[in-house]
C-alpha positions as CSV (number, residue, x, y, z in Angstrom):
1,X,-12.9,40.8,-53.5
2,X,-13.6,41.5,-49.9
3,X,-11.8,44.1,-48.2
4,X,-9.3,43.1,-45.2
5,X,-10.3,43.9,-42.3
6,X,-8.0,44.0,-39.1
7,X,-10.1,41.5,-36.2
8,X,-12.1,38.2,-36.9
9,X,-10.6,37.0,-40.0
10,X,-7.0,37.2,-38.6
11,X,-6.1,34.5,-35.6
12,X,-10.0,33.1,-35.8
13,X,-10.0,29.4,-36.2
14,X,-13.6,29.2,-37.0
15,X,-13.0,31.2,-40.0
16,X,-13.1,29.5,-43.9
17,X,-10.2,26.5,-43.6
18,X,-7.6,26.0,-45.9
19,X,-7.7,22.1,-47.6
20,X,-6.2,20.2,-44.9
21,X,-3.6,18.6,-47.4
22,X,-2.2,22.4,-49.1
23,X,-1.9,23.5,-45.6
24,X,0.0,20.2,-45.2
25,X,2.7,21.1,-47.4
26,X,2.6,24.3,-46.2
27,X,3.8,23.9,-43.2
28,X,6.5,21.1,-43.7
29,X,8.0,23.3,-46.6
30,X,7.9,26.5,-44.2
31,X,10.2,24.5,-41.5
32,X,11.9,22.8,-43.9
33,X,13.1,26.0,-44.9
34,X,13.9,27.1,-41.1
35,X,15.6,24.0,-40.3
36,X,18.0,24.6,-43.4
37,X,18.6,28.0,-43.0
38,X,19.3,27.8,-39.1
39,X,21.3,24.6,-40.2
40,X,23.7,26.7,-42.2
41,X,24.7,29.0,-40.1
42,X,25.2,26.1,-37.3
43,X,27.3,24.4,-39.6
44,X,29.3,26.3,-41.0
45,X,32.9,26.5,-41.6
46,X,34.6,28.7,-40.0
47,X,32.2,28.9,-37.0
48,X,29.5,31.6,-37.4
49,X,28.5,32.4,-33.6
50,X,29.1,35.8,-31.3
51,X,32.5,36.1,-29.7
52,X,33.0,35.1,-26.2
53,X,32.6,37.8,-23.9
54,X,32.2,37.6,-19.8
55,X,28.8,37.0,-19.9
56,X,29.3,34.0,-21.8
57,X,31.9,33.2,-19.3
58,X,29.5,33.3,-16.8
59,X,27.3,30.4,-17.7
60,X,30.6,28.2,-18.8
61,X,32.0,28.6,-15.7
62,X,29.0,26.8,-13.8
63,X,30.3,23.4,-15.9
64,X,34.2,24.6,-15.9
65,X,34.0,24.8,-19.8
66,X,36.2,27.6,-21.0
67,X,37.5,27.7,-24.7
68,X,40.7,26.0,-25.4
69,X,43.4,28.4,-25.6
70,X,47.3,28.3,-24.5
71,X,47.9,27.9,-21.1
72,X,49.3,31.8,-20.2
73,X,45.7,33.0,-21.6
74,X,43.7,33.1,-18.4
75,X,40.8,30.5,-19.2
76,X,38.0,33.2,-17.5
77,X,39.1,36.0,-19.8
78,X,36.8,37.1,-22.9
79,X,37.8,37.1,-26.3
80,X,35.6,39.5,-28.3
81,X,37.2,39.6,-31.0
82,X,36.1,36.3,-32.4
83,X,34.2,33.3,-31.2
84,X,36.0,29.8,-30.4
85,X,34.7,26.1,-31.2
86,X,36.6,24.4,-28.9
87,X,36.0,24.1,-25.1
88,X,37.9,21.7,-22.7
89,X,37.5,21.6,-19.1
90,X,39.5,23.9,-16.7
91,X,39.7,24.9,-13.1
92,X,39.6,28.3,-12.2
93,X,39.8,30.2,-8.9
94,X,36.6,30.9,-7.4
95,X,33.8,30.8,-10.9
96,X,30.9,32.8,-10.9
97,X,27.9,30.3,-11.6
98,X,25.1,32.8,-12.7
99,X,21.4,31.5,-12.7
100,X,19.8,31.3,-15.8
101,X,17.6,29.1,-17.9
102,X,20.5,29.2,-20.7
103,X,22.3,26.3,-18.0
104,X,19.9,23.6,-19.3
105,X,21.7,23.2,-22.5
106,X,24.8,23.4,-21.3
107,X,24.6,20.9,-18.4
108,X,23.1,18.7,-21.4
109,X,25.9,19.0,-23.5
110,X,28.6,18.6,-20.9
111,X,27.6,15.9,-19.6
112,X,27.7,14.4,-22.5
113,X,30.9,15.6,-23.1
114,X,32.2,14.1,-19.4
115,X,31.0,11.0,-20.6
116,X,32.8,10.9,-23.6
117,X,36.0,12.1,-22.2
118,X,36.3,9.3,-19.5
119,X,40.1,9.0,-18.1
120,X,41.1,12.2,-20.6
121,X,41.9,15.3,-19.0
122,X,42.9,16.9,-23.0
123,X,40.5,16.5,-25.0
124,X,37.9,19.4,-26.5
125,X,34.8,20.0,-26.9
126,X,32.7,21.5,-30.2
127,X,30.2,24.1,-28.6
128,X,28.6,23.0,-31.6
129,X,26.7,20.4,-29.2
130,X,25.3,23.3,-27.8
131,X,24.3,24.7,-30.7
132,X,22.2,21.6,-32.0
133,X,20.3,21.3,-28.6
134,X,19.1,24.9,-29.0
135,X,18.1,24.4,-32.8
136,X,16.5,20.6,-31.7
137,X,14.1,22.4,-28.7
138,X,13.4,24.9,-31.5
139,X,12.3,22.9,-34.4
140,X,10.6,20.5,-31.6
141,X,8.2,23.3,-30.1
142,X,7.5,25.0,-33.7
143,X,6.5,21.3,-35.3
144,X,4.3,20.7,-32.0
145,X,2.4,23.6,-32.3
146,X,2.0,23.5,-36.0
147,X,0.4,19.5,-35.7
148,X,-1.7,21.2,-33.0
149,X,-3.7,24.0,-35.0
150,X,-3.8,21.7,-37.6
151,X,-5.4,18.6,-35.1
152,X,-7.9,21.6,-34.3
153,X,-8.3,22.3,-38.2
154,X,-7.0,26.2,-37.4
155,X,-5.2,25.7,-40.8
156,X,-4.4,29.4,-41.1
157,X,-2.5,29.5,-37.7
158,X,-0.6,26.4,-38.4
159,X,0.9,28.2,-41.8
160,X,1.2,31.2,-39.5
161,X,3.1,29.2,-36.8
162,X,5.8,27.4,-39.6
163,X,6.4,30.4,-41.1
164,X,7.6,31.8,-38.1
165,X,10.3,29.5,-38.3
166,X,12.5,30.6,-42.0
167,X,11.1,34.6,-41.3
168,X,12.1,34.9,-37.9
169,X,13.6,32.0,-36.0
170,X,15.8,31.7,-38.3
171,X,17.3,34.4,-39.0
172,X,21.1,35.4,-38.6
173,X,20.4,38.0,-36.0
174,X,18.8,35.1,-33.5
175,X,21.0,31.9,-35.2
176,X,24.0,33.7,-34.0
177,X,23.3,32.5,-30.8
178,X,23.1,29.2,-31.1
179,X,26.9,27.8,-31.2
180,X,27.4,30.4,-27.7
181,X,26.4,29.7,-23.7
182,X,24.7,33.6,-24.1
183,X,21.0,33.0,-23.0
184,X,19.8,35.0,-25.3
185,X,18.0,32.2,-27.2
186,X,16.7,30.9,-24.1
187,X,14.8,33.7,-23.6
188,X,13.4,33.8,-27.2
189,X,12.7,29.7,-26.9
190,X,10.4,30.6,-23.9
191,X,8.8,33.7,-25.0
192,X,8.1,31.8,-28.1
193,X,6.4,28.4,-26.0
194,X,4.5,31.3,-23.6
195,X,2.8,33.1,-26.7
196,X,2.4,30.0,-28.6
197,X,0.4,27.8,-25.6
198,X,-1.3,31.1,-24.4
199,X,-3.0,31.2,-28.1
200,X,-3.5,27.4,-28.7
201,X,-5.3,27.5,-25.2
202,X,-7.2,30.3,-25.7
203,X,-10.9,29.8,-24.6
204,X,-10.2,26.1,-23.5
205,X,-10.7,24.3,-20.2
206,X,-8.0,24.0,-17.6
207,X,-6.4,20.8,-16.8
208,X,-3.4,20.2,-14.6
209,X,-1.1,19.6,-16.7
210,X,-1.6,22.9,-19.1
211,X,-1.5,24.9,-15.8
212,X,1.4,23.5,-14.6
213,X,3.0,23.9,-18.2
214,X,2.1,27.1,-18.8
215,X,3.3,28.8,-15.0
216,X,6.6,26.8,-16.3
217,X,7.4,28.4,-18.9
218,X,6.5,31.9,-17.2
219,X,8.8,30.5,-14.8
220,X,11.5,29.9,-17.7
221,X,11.2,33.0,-19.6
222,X,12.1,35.4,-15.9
223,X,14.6,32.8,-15.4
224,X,16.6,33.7,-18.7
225,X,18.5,36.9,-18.3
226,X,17.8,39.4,-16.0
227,X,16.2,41.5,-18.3
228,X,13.3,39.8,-18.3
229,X,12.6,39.4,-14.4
230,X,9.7,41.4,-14.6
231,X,8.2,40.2,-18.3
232,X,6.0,36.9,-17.6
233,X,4.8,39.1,-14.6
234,X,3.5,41.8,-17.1
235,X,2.4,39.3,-19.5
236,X,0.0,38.0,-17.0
237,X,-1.2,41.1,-15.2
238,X,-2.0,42.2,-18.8
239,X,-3.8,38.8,-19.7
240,X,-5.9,39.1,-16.7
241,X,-6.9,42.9,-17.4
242,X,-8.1,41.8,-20.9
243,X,-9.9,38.6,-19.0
244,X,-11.8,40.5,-16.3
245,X,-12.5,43.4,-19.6
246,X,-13.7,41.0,-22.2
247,X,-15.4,38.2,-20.2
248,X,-16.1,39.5,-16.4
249,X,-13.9,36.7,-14.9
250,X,-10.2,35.8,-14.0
251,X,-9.9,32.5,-16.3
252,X,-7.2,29.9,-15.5
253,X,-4.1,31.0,-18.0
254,X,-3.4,34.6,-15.9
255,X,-2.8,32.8,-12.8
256,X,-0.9,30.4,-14.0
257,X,1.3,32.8,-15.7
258,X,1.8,35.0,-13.1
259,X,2.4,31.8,-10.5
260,X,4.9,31.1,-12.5
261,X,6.6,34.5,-12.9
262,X,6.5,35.0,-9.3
263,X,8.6,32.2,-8.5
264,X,11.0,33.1,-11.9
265,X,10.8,36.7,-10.6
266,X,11.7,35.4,-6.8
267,X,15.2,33.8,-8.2
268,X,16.1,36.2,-10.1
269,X,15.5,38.7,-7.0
270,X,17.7,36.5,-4.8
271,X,20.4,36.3,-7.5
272,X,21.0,40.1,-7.4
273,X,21.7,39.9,-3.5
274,X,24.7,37.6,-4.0
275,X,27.6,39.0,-3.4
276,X,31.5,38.6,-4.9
277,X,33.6,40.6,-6.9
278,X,31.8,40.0,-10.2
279,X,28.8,40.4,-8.7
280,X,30.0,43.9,-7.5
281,X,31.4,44.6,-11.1
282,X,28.3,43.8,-12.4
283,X,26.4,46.2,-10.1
284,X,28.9,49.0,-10.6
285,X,28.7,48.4,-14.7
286,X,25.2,48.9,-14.9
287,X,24.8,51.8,-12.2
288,X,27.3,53.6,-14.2
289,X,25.5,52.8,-17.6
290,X,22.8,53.9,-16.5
291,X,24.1,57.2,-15.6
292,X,26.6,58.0,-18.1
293,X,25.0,56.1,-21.6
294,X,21.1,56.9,-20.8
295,X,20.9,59.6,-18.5
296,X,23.5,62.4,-19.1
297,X,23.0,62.5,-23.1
298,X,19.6,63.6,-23.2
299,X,20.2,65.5,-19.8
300,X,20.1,69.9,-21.1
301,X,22.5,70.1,-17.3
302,X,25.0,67.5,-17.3
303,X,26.5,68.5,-14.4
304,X,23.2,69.5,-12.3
305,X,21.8,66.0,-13.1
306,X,25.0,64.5,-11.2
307,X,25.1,66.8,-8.4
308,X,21.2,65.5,-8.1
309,X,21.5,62.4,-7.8
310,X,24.8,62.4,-5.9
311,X,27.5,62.3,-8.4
312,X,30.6,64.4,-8.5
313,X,29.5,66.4,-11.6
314,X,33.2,66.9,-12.8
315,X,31.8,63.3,-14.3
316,X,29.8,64.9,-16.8
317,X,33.1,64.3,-18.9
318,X,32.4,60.4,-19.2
319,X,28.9,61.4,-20.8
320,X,28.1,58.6,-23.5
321,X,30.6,56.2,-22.1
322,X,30.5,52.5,-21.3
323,X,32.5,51.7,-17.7
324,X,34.8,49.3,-19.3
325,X,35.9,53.0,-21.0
326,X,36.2,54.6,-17.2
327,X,39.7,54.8,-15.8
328,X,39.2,52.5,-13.5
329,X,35.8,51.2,-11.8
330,X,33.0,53.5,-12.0
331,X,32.5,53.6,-8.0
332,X,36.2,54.5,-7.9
333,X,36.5,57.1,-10.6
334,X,32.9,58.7,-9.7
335,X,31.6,57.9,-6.1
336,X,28.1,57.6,-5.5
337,X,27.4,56.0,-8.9
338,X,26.6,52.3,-6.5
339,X,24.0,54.5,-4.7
340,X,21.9,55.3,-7.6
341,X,19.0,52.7,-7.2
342,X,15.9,51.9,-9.3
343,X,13.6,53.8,-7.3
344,X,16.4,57.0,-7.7
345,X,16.2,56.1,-11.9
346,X,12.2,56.4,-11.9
347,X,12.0,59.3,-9.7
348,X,14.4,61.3,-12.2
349,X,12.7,60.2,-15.1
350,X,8.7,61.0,-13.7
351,X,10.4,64.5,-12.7
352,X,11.8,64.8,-16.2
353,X,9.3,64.1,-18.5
354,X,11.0,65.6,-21.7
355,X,14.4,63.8,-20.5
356,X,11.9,60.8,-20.4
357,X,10.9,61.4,-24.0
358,X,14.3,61.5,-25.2
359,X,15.6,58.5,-23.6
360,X,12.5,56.6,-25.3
361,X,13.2,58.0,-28.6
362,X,17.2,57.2,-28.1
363,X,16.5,53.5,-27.0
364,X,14.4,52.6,-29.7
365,X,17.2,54.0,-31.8
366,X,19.7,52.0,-30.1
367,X,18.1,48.6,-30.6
368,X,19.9,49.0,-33.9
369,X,21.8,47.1,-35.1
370,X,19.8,43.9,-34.6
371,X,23.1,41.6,-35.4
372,X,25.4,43.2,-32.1
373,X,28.2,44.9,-32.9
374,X,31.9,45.2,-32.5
375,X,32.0,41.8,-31.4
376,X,33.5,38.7,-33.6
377,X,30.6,36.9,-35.0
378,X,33.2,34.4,-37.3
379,X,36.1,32.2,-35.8
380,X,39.7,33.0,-36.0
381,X,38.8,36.3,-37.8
382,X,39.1,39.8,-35.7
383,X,36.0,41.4,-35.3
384,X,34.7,39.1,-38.6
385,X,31.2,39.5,-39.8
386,X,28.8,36.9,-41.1
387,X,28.6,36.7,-44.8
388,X,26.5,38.8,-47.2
389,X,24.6,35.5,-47.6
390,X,23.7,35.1,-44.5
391,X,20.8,37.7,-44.9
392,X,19.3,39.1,-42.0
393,X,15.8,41.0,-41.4
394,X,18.7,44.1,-39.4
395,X,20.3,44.7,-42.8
396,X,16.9,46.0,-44.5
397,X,15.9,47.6,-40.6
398,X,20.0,49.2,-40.5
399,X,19.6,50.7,-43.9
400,X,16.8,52.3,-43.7
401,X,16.0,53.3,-40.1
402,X,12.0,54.0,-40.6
403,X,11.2,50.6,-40.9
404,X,12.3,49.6,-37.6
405,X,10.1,52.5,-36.2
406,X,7.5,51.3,-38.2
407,X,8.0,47.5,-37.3
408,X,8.2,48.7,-33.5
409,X,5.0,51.3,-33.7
410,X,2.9,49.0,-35.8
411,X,1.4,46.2,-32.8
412,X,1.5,49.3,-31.3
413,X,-1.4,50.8,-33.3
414,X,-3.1,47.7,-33.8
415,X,-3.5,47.0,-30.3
416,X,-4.8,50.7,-29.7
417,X,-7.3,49.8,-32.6
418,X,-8.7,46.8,-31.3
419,X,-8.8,48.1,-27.8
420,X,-11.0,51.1,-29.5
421,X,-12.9,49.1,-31.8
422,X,-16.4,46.7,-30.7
423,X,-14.0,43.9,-32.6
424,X,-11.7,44.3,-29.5
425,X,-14.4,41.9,-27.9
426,X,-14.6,39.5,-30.8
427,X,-11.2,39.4,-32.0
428,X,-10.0,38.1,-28.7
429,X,-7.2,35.4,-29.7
430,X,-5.5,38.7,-32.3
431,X,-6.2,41.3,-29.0
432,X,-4.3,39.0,-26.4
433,X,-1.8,38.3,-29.0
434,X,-1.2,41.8,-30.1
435,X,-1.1,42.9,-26.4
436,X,1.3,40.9,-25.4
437,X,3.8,41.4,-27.9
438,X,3.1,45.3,-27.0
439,X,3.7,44.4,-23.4
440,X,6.8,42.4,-23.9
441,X,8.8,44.9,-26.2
442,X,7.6,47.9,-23.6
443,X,8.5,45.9,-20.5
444,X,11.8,44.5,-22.2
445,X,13.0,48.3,-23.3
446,X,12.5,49.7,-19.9
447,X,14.1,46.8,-17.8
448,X,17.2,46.9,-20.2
449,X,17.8,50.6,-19.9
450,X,16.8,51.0,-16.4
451,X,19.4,48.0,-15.5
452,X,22.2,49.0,-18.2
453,X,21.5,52.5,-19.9
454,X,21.8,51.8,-23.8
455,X,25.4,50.4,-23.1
456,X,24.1,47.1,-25.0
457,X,20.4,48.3,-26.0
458,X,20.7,45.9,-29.2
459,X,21.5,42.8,-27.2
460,X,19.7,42.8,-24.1
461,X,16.7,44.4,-26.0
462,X,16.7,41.1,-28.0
463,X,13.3,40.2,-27.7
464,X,12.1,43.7,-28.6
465,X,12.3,43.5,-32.2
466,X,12.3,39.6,-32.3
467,X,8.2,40.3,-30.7
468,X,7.7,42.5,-33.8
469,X,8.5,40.7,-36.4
470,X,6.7,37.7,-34.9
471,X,3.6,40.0,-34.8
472,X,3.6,41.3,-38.8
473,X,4.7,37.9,-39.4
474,X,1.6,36.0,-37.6
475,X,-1.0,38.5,-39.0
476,X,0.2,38.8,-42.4
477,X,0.8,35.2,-43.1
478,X,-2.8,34.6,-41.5
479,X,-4.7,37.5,-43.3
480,X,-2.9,36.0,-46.3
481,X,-3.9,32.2,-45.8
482,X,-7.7,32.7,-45.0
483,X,-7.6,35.2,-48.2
484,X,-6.6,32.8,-50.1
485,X,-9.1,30.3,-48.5
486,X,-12.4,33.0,-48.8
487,X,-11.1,33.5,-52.8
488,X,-10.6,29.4,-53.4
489,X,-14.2,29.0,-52.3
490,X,-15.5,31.6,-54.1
491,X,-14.4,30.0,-57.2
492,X,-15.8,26.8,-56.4
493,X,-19.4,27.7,-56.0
């Protein structure tokens, strides 16, 4: 039996195929099984989804959708303690609209819903509509892909691709997100169409329509959540290192990427200039978590760290705190925290490398849990959780907290390997693959705690171990499916 070996056999169409008709049912078992696991957590009763918290409120409020409550509950105000079903349309005074990718499905479904209500002004809405849009691009985008490595016979990848769908797609800790206006699964739609085009075209010609396709989706992926303003940037600069290292030329994918991500980066740039009172909250929020949930509890001089950087350090007190904890609003209860910029964040941490160490070490800790909690995840419960049947990838990755480490280093160590390794240059579909799930969990980690601390590392660091488990799952269903293939023909000779 031949021994596996990390490079050309993995993500290489040209090695030994699969019978077209096994990898068939393959894949249309594989998303069968995705379909109906994402299917019953969309449908079930009581509603499985996260709670509603402001930042759901902020992508609602750009249709007037809020969830149907009596009329003494404000209609802006969250409700973390469990998620609602039903949404009517309200008028509030003066809605923040925030820009996001996430606004696609819901203008979709409200519209819809505006249509159906006609002369009404009481009836409500299932945010269930919402739900089966997300699920609909999903299933849409993982069959396409699938029909196209098998039109190019790259049996292995299509099995790769499907599976995908019941490991990792589907699981509780991204299904959650479905029946929400959260853009979490935005992102993860368009990380997902970025990676997937980015291999399928590997090595082929340019044509207008892939270009414009792919600096799309770069576009739609910074577009999501702030978080990942910088990403698609990285993502191309990285393709385009690998392109001028492997091939001595700039190719037609890392331009179009980084087009793209430009303009996605451009909107997301003019979106933090706006100004209003959430806007200012927001700003204040994620100065202070910065500060008081990243900085201060790995900081040996609590108070010398805040007299640093400009901070009363009688704050030192509020050490491990989220703002909504403060007093009052963090500018208020600690001046100086709104001065405390990006460029002041980075010249701390280069000055401090050991601080920088210990953050690192404390925010890949805090991507745990993978399921967010204290937050509702089942309607009309308070602070309900999902049912033990619902399994989820986090319960294995909460129990026993060296698997995530080892989930997290291992693309990690394969990238470094192939890099190292005269395979780096033949392997290149598995070494642009590997490297950008390596740039997209490092870039991802370091936007989310340089914009808000570890306040909400779990959430906002969504992609982070969503990138991993695509990874192991990719090259481990692939190694699997051409072993398979090299052992079937074996016997047949």
């Amino acid at each position: 039996m031949r021994p596996f070996r990390l490079g050309r056999s993995v993500l290489h169409t040209r090695s030994m195929p699969l019978r077209s008709r096994l990898c068939t049912w393959l894949v249309v078992g594989l998303i069968a099984v995705g379909a109906l696991r994402a299917l019953l957590l969309w449908s079930h009763e009581p509603l499985f989804a996260y709670a509603n918290t402001y930042d759901q409120v902020r992508y609602s409020a750009c249709f007037d959708i809020y969830p149907d409550r009596p009329p003494q509950v404000p209609p802006d105000e969250n409700s973390p303690n469990a998620p609602y079903e039903y949404f009517r349309f309200q008028r509030v005074r003066e809605p923040m609209c925030y820009w996001s990718t996430e606004l696609v499905f819901g203008a979709l479904a409200t519209a819809i819903w505006r249509l159906a209500e006609g002369d009404s002004t009481e009836r409500v809405h299932s945010i269930r509509l919402i739900g089966a849009f997300k699920l609909a691009s999903l299933l849409a985008l993982s069959i396409g892909l699938s029909v196209a490595w098998w039109r190019r016979r790259a049996f292995a990848l299509a099995i790769a691709n499907a599976a995908l769908l019941p490991l990792v797609f589907g699981d509780p800790g991204n299904t959650l997100y479905l029946n929400t206006f959260y853009a979490e699964w935005s992102a993860l739609l368009a990380a997902y169409a970025l990676f997937g085009l980015l291999a399928l075209w590997h090595g082929e010609a340019s044509t207008r329509a892939r270009w414009v396709i792919l600096a799309l989706v770069a576009l739609l992926l910074a577009a999501s959540k702030m978080q990942h303003i910088v990403l698609p940037l990285c993502l191309g600069l990285a393709l385009l290192a690998l392109h001028v290292w492997r091939q001595r030329r700039i190719g037609w994918q890392a331009p179009a990427v980084l087009v793209g991500a430009l303009l996605g980066a451009s909107l997301q740039f003019a979106q933090m200039q706006r100004e209003g009172p959430l806007m200012d909250s927001i700003r204040q929020f994620n100065r202070a978590h910065v500060i008081f949930t990243a900085l201060l509890p790995v900081a040996d001089d609590k108070p010398a760290l805040l007299a640093e950087i400009g901070v009363d350090p009688r704050c030192a007190i509020y050490s491990g705190q989220r703002a909504w904890q403060m007093p009052g609003l963090p500018e208020t209860v600690c001046p100086g925290v709104l001065a405390f910029g990006y460029v002041d964040q980075i010249r701390v941490l280069l000055t401090s490398p050991l601080m920088t160490l210990a953050l690192t070490r404390e925010a890949i800790v805090a991507l745990d849990p993978w399921i967010a909690e204290n937050i509702g995840q089942v309607e009309g419960a308070v602070l309900g959780e999902i049912d033990d049947e619902m399994f989820s990838v986090g319960v294995p990755l909460r129990r026993w907290p060296a698997l995530q480490w080892m989930l997290v280093a291992l693309p990690v160590i394969a990238l470094a390997a192939l890099v190292a390794s005269r395979r780096g240059r033949r392997a290149a579909r598995l070494l642009e693959f590997t490297a950008s799930v390596v740039v997209t969990m490092l870039a991802t980690l370091t936007i989310t705690v340089l914009g808000d601390g570890l306040a909400d590392t779990a959430k906002q660091g969504h992609l982070v171990i969503n990138a991993a488990l695509a990874w192991l799952t990719v090259v481990l269903t692939a190694a699997a499916a051409h072993a398979v293939a090299a052992r079937s023909a074996e016997l047949s000779r």
